[in-house]
Each structure stands twice: as C-alpha cells, then as structure tokens.
matplotlib code that plots the C-alpha trace (Angstrom):
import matplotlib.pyplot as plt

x = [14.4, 15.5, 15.4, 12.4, 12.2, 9.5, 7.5, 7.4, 6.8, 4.1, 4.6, 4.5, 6.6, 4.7, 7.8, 10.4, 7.9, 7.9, 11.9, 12.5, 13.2, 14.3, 18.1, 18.7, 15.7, 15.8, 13.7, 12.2, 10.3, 9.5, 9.6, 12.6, 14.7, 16.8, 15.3, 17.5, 16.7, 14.2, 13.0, 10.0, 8.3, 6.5, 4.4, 3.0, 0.6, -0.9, -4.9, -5.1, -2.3, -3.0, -2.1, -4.0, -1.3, 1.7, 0.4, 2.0, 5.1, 5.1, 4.2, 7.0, 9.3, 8.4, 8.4, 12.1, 13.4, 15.5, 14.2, 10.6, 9.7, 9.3, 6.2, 4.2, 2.6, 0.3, -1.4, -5.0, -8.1, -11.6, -14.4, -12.3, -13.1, -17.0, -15.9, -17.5, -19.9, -19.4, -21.0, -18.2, -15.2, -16.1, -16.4, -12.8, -11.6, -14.1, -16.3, -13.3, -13.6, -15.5, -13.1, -10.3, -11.9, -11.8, -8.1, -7.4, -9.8, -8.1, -4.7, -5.4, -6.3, -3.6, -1.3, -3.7, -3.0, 1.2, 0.5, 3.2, 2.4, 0.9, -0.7, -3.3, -4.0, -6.4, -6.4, -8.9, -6.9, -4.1, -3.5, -0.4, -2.5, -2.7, -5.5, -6.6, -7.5, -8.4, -7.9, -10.6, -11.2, -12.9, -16.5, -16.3, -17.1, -14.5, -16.1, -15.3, -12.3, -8.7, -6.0, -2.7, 0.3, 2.3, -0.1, -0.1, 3.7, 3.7, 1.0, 3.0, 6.0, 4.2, 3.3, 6.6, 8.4, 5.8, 3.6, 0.7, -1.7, -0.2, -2.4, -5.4, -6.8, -7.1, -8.0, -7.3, -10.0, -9.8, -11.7, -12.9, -15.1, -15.2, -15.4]
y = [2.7, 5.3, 5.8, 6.4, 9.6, 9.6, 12.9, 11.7, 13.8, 10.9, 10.1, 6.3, 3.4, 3.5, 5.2, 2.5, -0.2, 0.7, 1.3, -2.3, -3.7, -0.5, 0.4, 3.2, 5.2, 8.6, 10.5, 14.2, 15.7, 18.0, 18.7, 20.7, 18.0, 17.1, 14.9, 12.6, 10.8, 7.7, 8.7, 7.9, 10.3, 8.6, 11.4, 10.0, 12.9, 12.3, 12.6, 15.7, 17.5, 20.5, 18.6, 21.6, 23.8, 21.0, 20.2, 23.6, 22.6, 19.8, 22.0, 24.2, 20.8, 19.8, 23.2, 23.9, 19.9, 19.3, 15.5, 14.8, 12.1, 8.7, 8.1, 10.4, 8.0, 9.8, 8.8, 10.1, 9.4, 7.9, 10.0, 11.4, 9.1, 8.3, 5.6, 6.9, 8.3, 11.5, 9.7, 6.5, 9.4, 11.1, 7.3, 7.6, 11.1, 13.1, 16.4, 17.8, 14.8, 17.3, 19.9, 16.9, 15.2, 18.6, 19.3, 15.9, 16.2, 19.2, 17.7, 14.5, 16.4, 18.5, 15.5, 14.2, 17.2, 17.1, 14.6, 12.4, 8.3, 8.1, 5.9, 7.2, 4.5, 5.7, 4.7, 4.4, 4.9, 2.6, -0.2, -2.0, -5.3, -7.2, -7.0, -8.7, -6.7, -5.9, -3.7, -1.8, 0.5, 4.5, 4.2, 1.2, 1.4, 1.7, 1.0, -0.7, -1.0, 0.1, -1.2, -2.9, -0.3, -3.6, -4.6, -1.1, -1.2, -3.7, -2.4, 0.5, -1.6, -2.9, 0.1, 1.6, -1.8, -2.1, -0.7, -2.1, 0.2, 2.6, 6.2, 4.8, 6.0, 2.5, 1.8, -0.5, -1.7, -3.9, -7.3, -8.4, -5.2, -3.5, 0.5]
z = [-11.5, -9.9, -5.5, -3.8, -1.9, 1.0, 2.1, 5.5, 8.5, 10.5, 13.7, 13.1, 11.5, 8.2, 6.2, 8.4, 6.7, 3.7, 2.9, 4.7, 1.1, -0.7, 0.6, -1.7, -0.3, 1.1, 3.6, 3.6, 5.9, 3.4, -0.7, -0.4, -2.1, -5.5, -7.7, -9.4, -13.1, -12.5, -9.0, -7.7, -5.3, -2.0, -0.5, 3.3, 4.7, 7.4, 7.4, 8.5, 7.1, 5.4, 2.2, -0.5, 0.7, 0.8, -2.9, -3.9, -2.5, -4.9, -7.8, -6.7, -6.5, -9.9, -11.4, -10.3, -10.6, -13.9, -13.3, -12.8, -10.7, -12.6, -10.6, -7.5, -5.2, -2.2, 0.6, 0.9, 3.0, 1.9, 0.9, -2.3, -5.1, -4.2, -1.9, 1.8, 3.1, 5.1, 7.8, 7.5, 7.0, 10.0, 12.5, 11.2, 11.3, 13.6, 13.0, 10.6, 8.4, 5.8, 5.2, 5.0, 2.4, 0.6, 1.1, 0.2, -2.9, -4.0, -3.6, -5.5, -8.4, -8.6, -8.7, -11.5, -13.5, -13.3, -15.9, -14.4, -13.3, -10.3, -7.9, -4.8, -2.1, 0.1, 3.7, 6.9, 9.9, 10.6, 13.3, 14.8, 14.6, 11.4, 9.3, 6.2, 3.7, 0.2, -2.6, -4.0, -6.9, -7.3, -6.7, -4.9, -1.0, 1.6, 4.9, 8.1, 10.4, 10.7, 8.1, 9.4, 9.2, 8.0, 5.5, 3.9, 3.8, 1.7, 0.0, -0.6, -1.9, -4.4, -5.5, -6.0, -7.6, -9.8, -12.7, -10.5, -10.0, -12.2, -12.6, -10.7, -7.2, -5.1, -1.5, 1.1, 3.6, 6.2, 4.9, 8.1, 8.9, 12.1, 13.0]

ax = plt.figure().add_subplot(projection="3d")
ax.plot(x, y, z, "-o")
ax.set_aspect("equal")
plt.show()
C-alpha cells in the first residue's frame, strides 16, 4: 500500500482523525498533487461543497498522474443512493439539500466511471459526541441523528487499510435515532 493522500479543506478534525494511525499520510487542500505508485486517494468534501465542479479536478488529476490512485474513497451526503428522503436530507442540510444531493449525485458517478476501486461512505451531519452507529448498504434507509466525527474516523480507516467495502456506496447512521 501505497500513502493515503487526503482532499481536505473542512473546517473540523475529521482528516486529524483519520491519519491518527496512518504516519505516512499527506494532506491537500486541493487535487493539485503527485500521485505516487499504490496511493490511495481520501477525498473529504464537505456537504456543500461544489463537489460536480471539484470532480473535474479529479479527472484532471487522474488524466495527467503517471500513477493512478490504488483506491478513491469520497465522502458524500444521503439522498444519493435511494437512502433519504428529500424531506430527511433537508432536517440535515436545509432548503439547498436538493441541488446538493444533485452535485453530490453527479460527483459519485463520475468517480464510478474512472473505473478505479473505490469506496463512498455517505454521511448525515457530524457530532463531537459519540454515537453508535451502523453501517448500511444503497437502498437501505439512512435516517435519524448526527454521526460521531470519531466513529467515522475510524470508519474511514477501515476503509483505507482494507479491501472492506471495496467499490460499494455505504452509509453510516447513527443507531440510536434522533434528528
């Protein structure tokens, strides 16, 4: 395995979390980087990120790189893989919560047709409180409260160490409930 290079321009601890166990990682604020042979590319938008346009940036990355990524793991929101309601997506994300779906949609498929590995977790807005949560699968339904930022950092580790998860779009919901 090559290094993990995070897309990271949130203004939380989520990319801190998630390179606690992974030393050799690097940080970008942007897709303006070199890939190196093995490396797995971490992409943390946030929600409402104009991620359809960024997604070009990553075509751009992988059309110029001499290495493509081993693996492209993204963060997305609900409401992309028939998992929540527009009514649940915007509790989360407010009256924009439509046109973010679509970006997001539009994104997500465009990393599905690199034909490179890759893993989507999608994500309801996050907490500094633990949560328990759970995994779930496309089509299944992502409803309730806010997710741990320290349970999906490790989440997110498992995803990168591993084959886990490997080419599938999974969520993370907070098992308890809640809004």
């Amino acid at each position: 395995m090559g290094r993990v290079v995070l897309i990271d321009n949130r203004d939380d601890e989520l990319a801190s979390k998630v390179i606690k166990k992974m030393p050799d990682a690097v940080v970008s604020t942007n897709f303006k980087v070199q890939l190196q042979s093995g490396d797995i590319l971490c992409w943390l938008p946030k929600s409402n990120d104009y991620v359809d346009d960024e997604v070009q940036e990553l075509a751009d990355l992988i059309d110029q790189s001499v290495f493509l990524p081993a693996k492209i793991v993204m963060l997305s929101i609900p409401g992309t893989a028939d998992d929540a309601s527009l009514e649940q997506v915007e509790k989360w994300y407010g009256k924009s919560a439509r046109t973010m779906v679509m970006m997001h949609q539009y994104a997500v498929k465009m990393i599905d047709e690199f034909e490179i590995p890759y893993t989507i977790v999608r994500i309801p807005p996050l907490t500094v409180a633990n949560t328990e949560t759970k995994i779930t699968a496309e089509g299944q339904v992502m409803d309730g409260g806010k997710v741990g930022i320290d349970q999906l950092g490790l989440l997110l580790q498992t995803v990168l160490k591993t084959n886990r998860y490997l080419n599938q779009s999974i969520g993370i919901v907070n098992s308890k409930g809640g809004q």
